[in-house]
N, C-alpha and C positions, 0 to 999 in steps of 0.2 A: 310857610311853616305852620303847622298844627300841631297841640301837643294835646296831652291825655295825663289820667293820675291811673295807680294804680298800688295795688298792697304791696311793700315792700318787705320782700326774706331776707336780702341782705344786703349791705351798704356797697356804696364804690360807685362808678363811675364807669361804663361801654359806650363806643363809639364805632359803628360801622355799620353796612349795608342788613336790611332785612330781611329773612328767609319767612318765607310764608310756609307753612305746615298743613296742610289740609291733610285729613285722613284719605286715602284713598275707599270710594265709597263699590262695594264689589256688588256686581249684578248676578241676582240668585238664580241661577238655573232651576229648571223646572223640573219634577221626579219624572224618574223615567220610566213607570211604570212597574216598577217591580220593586215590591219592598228590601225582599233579600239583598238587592244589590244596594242599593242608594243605604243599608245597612252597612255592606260591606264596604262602602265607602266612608262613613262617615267613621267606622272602625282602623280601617287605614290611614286617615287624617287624625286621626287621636294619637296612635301611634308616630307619623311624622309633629306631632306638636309636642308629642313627650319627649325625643329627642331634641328639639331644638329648645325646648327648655331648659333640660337638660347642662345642654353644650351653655344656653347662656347664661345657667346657673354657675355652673365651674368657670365664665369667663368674669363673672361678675365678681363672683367669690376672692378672686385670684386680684384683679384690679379695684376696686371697689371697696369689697370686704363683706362679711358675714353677715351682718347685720341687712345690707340692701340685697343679697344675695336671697334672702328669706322668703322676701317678694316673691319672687319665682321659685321657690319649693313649696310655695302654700297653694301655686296655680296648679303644681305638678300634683300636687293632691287630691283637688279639684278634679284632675284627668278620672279621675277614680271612684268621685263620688255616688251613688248608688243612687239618688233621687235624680240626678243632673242627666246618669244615663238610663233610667229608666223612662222618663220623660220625653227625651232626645227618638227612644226606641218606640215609645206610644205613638209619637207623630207620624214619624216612619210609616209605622204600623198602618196611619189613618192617611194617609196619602201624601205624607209632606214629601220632597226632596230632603238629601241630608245635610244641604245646607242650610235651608231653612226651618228645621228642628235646631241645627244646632242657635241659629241664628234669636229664633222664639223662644228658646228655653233659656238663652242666656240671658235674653231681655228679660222676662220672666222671673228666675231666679234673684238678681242683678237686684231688677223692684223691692222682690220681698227682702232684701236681707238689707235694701238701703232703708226700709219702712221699720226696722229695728232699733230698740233704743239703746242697745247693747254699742259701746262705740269702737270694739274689736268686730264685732260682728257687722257692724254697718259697713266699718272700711272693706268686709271680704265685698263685694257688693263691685267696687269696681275690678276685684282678681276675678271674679266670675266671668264679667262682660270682656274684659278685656282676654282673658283665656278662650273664648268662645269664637270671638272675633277670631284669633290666631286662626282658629278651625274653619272656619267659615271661608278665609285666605286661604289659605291651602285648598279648601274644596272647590275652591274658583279661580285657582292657579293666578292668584297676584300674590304680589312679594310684599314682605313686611319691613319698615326699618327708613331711618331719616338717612337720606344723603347729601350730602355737603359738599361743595368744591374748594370755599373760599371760609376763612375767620367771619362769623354774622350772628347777626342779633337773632334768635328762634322766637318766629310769633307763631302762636296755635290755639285754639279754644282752650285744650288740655292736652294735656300727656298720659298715657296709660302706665302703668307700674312696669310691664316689659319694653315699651318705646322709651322712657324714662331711660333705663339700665344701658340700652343701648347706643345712646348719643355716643357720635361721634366727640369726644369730650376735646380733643384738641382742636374742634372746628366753632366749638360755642363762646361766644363773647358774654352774651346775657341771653335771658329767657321773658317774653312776657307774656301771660297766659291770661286768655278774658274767666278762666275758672279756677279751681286750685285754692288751697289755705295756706298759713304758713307751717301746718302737719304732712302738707301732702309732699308725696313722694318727689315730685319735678321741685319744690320748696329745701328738703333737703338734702337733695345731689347739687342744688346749689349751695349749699353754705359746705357742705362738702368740698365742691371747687371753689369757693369763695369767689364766686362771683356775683356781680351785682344781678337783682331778677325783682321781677314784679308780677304777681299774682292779683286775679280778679281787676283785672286791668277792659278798663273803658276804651277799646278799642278795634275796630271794624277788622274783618279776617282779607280787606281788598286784594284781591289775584295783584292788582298796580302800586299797591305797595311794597310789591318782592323787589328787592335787590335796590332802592332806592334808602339814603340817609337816614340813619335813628339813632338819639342819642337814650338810653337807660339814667336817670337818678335814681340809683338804688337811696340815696341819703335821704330824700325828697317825699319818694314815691313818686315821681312822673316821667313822661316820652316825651320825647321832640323827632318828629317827622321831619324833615328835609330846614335841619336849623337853619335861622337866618347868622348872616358873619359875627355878630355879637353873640347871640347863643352857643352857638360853636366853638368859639373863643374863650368864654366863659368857663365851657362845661370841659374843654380839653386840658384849660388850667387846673380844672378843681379836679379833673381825671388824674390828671400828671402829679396834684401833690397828693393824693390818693395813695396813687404810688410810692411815693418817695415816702410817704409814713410807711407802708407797708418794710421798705427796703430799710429804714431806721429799726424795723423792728429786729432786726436779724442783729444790729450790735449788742442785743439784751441775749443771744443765744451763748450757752454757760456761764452766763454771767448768775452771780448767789443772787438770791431771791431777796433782799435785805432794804429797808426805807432809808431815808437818809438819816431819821434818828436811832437807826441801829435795830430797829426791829425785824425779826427772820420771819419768814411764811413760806408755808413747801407751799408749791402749785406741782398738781400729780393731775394726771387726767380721767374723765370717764370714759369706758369700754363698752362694747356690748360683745365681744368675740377674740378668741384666740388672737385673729388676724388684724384685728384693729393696733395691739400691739407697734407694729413698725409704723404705723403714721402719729400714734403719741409720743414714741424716742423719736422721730422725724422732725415733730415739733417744740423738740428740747423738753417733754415734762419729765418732773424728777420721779416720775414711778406712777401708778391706778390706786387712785383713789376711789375707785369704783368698776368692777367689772359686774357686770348683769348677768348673772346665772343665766335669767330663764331663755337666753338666746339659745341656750342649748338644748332647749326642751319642745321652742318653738319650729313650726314647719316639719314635721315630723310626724307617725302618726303609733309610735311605741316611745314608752319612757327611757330614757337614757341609762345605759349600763351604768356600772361603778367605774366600768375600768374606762369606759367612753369622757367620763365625766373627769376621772383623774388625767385622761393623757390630755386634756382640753386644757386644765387647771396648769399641769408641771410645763405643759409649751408656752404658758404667761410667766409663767416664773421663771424658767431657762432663760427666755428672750431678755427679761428685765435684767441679768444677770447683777442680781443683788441689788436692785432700787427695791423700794415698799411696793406691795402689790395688798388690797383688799377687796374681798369676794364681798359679793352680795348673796344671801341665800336665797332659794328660790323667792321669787315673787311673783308669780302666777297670781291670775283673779283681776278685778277691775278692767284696766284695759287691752290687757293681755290674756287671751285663751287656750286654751287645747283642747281639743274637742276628747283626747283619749282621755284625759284626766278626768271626767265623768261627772264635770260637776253641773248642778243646777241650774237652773236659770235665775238670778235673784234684781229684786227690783229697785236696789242699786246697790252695784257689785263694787263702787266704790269704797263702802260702808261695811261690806261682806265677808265672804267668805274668802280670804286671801293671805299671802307672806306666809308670818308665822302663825299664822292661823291655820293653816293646811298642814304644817310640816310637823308641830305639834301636835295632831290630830290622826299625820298618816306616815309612820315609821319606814313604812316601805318605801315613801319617796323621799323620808330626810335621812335613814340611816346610809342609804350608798353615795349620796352628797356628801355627809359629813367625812363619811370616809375616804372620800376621793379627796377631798379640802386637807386631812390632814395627813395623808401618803405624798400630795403636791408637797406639803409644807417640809419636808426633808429634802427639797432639792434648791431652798431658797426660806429669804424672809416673806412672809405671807401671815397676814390677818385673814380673819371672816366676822364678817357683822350683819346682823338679824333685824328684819324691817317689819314695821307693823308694830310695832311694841307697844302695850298702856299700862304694863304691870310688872312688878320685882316678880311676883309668883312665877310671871314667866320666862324671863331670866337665870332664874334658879333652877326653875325645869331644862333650859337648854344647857346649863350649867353641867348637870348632871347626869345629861345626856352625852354632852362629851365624854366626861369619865371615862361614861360606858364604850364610847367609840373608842377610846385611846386603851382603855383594856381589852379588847375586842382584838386591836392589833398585835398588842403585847405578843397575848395569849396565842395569836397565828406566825406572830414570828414576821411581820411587816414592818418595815423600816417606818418612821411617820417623824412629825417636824414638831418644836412647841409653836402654836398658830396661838396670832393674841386674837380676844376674843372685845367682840365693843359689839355697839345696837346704832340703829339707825333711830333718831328722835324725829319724829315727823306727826306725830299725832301730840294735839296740845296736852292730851292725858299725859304722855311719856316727858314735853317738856315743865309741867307741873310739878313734878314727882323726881327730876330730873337729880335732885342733890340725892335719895336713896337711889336711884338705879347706877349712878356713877360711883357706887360702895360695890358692885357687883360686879363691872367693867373695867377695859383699859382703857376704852376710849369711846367718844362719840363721832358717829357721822351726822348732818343734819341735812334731812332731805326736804328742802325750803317748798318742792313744787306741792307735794303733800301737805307740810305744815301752813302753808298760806292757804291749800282749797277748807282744809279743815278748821282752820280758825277763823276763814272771813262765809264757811257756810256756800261755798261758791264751788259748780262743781267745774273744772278746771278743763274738760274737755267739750264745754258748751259756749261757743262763741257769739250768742246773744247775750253771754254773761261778761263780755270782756271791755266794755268800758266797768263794772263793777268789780273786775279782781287787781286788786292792788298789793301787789306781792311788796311795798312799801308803808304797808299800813304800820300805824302806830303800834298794833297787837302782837303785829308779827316780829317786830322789830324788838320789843319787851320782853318777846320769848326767848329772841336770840340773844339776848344781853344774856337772860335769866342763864339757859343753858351753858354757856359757856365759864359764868361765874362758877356754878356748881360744878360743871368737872374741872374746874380747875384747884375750887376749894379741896377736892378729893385725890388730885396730885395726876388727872389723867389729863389727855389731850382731846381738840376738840375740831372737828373741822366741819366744811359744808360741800354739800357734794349737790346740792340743787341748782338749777337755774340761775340763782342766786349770785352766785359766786363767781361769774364773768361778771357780774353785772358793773361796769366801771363806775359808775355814781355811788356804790355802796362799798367798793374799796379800802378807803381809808375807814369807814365806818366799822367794817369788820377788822381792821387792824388795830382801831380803838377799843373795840372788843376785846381781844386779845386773844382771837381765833388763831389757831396753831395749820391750818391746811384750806386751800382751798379745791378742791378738787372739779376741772372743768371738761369740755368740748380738745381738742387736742389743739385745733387749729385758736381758742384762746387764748394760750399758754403767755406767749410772746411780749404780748397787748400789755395782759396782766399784768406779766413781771415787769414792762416800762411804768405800766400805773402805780407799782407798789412801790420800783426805786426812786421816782422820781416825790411818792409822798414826803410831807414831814412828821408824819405820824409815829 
């Protein structure tokens, strides 16, 4: 027996043989002398890679969901890009084959955009290489895609965002990858499946370790190669009661959200999509406490109609049939981009240009939101809350910016809903100031991943920073006391829709609080509500 450590995305416990992943590495044929042609080939191989993206965007979409589905309509974009194929056409031009333009230009590109500090921009960096590659396959007639026979453990350097979407998911036990974060994609299609996986994992890609014993500790963080009978035994018990917590969790499904001293707590989930919808009812939450606009805006390369945005909004409301639903307004900027949106490059877009900073600024993209947000709100109960906030001034400006929306409709003779209106507190300005902006609201959401990079100074997407971000600090925790008192002084409600809010050691802490919602991950839901009934809080 030999074991290994490795970074852990999610807890639990796998048990079975090992599938070794090697890329297959394709040999580049040589130009065949003629640029027009080895052009018109590699025109033809874009073409076959835009459909098969395509197909496995709509497969992905459909199983999956919207959100991981993005992956691949950001690649399909790519197909398109005007520096990617002008370069591809310069090689050509100068002797390359066209597999090997595609092959150079992808490494190429790839480089420069991982050499970016932007950290939307660095992730495109592996859609580049990994799109390219696709083409490259095709230009050299190998086949793309992981095959399975048997239930096994997946060992591989990494995962690409399209071999990612593709697993075979009912053949995967765990994942360990010697590369990978707990952001990256193969990171979260596992907590997605909730399965146990280890990332940046210490260990050898050996051909002789295919199909031979491995135990995963997701709890741990470590492997075990060919257990000795005590390891074995050990890890099959701590797998099995794994399980059976998992299988207790399902007694708390419809059961009230309620502590033993009688205190209530909604648990509603976060979204990023339409379609996310049927896996938060799946998961028993009592409604979205957070749906992510900008999923709608992302992967695209023209701004979203009114009417595109409304039938997005009334298919979450329908589906919820009368649970709470609340939108997030756009939040574009920081770590999220779109290139049509035309903005700048700024030198830290954390700090920037972004939320209601844009939508306040630019009419054109908050007036057909708001109006889609409140033509959904006549078909169901629905809130919308506004992110970015550090000021009443700006509050009052969205204030009366509704008005104008809701007489906008009057006057056209559109059916529309009354939507309550609340703010997201995540910057320490808005939780300072928190007892006047809660004079102006119905309610607060509190986006803790925000409020903790801003109050401990730590930027949140930088993982040489992550022994110093303590989303437990003393500051952050004063804030959320603070926050909460004040809307409640003001007769509103108060919840937390950040990271926060699974977190099961701060449970009883925010019930002591006297937080009204927790709003989390779908597949949370379960956990929580045991954490909550079983407090004495």
């Amino acid at each position: 027996m030999y074991e290994g450590t490795g970074r852990p995305v999610f807890s639990g416990v796998a048990i079975g043989p090992a599938y070794i992943y090697r890329r297959e590495r394709q040999e580049l044929p040589g130009a065949c002398g003629d640029p027009a042609a080895e052009q018109e080939k590699f025109d033809r191989a874009r073409e076959v890679a835009r459909v098969q993206l395509t197909e496995l965007f709509e497969k992905t979409r459909k199983e999956i969901g919207e959100e991981q589905a993005m992956i691949l309509d950001v690649q399909i974009m790519i197909l398109d890009d005007l520096d990617y194929l002008d370069s591809v056409r310069d090689m050509i031009a100068g002797g390359a084959s066209a597999a090997q333009a595609a092959r150079e230009t992808g490494h190429a590109f790839s480089a420069s955009f991982a050499a970016l500090d932007d950290p939307y921009m660095k992730a495109r960096a592996v859609d580049i290489r990994d799109m390219s590659e696709r083409i490259v396959t095709i230009l050299c007639g190998g086949t793309s895609g992981i095959f399975m026979k048997e239930p096994s453990i997946l060992v591989a350097e990494d995962l690409t965002p399209s071999e990612t979407v593709q697993l075979p998911r009912d053949k995967i036990l765990a994942f360990i990858t010697r590369q990978g974060s707990s952001n990256s994609h193969i990171a979260i299609l596992a907590r997605t499946m909730n399965i146990p996986s280890l990332v940046q994992a210490q260990i050898d890609l050996d051909p002789e370790l295919d199909g031979r014993l491995i135990i995963v500790d997701g709890f741990e963080g470590r492997y075990y190669v060919d257990p000795d009978e005590a390891t074995l035994a050990a890890m099959t018990q701590k797998r099995d009661e794994a399980q059976a917590r998992r299988r207790q969790l399902e007694a708390y499904r419809g059961v009230p959200t309620v502590s033993a001293s009688g205190r209530r707590i909604k648990l509603v989930a976060n979204i990023g999509s339409p379609d996310d919808v049927k896996t938060a009812l799946e998961c028993d939450a009592e409604g979205v406490g957070l749906l992510r606009s900008e999923f709608m805006y992302l992967g695209r390369d023209t701004f979203p109609t009114e009417e595109e945005l409304f039938d997005g909004y009334r298919r979450v409301v329908e589906q919820l049939a009368g649970r709470p639903l609340v939108i997030r307004t756009l939040d574009i900027g920081a770590d999220k981009q779109a290139d049509y949106f035309g903005l700048e490059k700024e030198e830290n877009p954390a700090l920037g240009y972004r939320g209601i900073r844009i939508c306040l600024t630019r009419e054109d993209i908050f007036r057909p939101q708001m109006r889609a947000i409140y033509r959904a709100g006549a078909f169901g109960p629905l809130s919308v809350m506004f992110p970015m906030i550090i000021s009443v001034e700006e509050v009052r400006r969205i204030k009366a910016f509704c008005e104008t929306i809701k007489g906008e409709l009057t006057a056209e003779g559109i059916a529309f809903g009354e939507v309550e209106l609340g703010i997201m507190i995540e910057t320490p300005a808005a939780a300072i100031i928190s007892a006047e902006l809660a004079k102006e609201v119905q309610f607060f959401s509190v986006g803790t991943n925000d409020l903790t990079q801003y109050t401990l100074a730590i930027d949140r997407q930088n993982e040489r920073l992550n022994e110093f971000f303590d989303p437990h600090h003393p500051a952050v925790l004063a804030l959320l006391q603070t926050i909460v008192e004040n809307a409640h002084a003001q007769g509103i409600w108060a919840g937390i829709c950040g990271e926060l809010g699974a977190d099961l050691s701060l449970t009883e802490t925010f019930l002591r609080m006297g937080y009204d919602e927790l709003s989390v991950s779908p597949s949370r839901v379960l956990e929580l509500r045991k954490k909550v009934c079983e407090s004495e809080v």
